[in-house]
C-alpha positions in Angstrom: 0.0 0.0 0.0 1.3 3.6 -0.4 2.1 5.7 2.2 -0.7 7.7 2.5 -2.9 4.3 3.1 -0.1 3.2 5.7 -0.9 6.6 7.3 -4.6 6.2 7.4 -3.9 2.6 8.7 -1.8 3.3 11.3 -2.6 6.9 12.9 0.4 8.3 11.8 0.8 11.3 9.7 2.5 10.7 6.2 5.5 13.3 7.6 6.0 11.0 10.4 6.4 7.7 8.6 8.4 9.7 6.4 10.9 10.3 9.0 10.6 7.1 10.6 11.7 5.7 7.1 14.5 8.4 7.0 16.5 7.4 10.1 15.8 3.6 10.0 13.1 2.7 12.0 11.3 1.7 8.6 12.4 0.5 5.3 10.0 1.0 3.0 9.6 -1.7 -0.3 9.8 0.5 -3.4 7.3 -0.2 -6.4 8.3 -0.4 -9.6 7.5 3.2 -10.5 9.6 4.1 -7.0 6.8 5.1 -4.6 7.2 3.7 -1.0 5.3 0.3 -0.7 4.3 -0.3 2.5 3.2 -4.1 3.3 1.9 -6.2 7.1 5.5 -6.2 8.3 6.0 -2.4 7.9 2.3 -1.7 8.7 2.9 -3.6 11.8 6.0 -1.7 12.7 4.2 1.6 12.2 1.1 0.5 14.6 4.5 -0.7 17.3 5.7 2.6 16.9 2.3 4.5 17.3 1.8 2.9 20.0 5.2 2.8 21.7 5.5 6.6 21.1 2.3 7.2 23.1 3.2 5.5 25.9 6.3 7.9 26.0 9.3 5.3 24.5 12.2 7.5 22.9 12.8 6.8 19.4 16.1 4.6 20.5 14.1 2.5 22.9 11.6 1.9 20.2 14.2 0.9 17.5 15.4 -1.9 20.3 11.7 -2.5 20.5 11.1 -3.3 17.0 14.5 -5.3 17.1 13.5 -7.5 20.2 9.8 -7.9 18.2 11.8 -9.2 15.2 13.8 -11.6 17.2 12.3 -14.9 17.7 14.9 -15.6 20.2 14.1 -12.7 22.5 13.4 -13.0 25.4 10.6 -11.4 27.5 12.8 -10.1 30.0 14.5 -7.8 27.8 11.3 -6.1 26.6 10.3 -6.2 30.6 13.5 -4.1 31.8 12.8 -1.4 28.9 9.3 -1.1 29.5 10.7 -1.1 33.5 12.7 1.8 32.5 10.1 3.7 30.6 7.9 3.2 33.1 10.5 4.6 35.9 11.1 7.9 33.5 6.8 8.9 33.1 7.0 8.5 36.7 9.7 11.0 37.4 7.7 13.4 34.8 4.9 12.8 36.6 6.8 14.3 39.8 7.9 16.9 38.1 5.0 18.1 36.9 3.2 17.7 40.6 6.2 20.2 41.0 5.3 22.7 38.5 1.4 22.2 39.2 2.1 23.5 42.8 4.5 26.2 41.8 1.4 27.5 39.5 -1.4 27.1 42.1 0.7 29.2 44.6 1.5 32.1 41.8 -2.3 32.1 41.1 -3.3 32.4 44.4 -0.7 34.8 44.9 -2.3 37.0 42.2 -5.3 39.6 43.2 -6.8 39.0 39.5 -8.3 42.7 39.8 -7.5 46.2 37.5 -4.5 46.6 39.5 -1.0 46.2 37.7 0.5 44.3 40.2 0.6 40.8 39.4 2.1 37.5 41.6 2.6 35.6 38.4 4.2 38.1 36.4 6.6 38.5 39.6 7.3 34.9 39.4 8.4 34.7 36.2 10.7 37.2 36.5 12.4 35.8 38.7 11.3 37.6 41.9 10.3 34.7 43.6 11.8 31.6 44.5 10.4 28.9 42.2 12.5 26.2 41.0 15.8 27.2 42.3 16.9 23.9 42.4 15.3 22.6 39.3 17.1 22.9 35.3 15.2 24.4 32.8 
């Protein structure tokens, strides 16, 4: 099928695939008038890598994906301890985003929100307050 079928199959936009293809995630099959042909094996990749990307795995951790899925010899562990990993790095966002939510509910509280021009979470951003001293940007 050509790309813009594999798109519609797979929820990825024709850009995306594009670039998947680009730095090796995908190798296309080329018909024999050049266009991309895209059969189950790389439809099947695509739909991995959908999926893999929405549950937050870097592009390097999906390439080992599709590697360990291509594997018949794998084993199950492997794909356990990077899913482990993934799992271990949406939790730390997680936290750090707890982080940031609190750091926004203070500067809104902090803010009258009436004609006045003086304004909490303009402050903050500025750097008048103490938010995320400790934390890299």
């Amino acid at each position: 099928m050509n790309i813009g079928r594999a798109a519609t199959e797979t929820g990825l936009s024709v850009k995306t695939i594009r670039y998947y293809e680009d730095i090796g995630l995908v190798d296309a099959d080329r018909a024999e008038n050049g266009y991309r042909d895209f059969g189950d094996r790389q439809i099947t990749q695509l739909r991995m890598l959908a999926q893999a990307r929405h549950l937050g795995f870097g592009l390097e951790e999906c390439r080992r994906l599709l590697d360990l899925n291509a594997n018949p010899d794998r084993a199950s562990r492997d794909v356990q301890a990077l899913a482990t990993r993934n799992l271990e790095a949406v939790r730390s966002k997680i936290d750090q985003l707890k982080v940031l939510e609190a750091e926004l509910e203070i500067l809104i509280d902090q803010c009258h929100g009436d004609d006045a021009p003086d304004c909490a979470i303009l402050n903050g951003l500025a750097g008048s307050m103490d938010f995320g001293a400790n934390r890299k940007t």
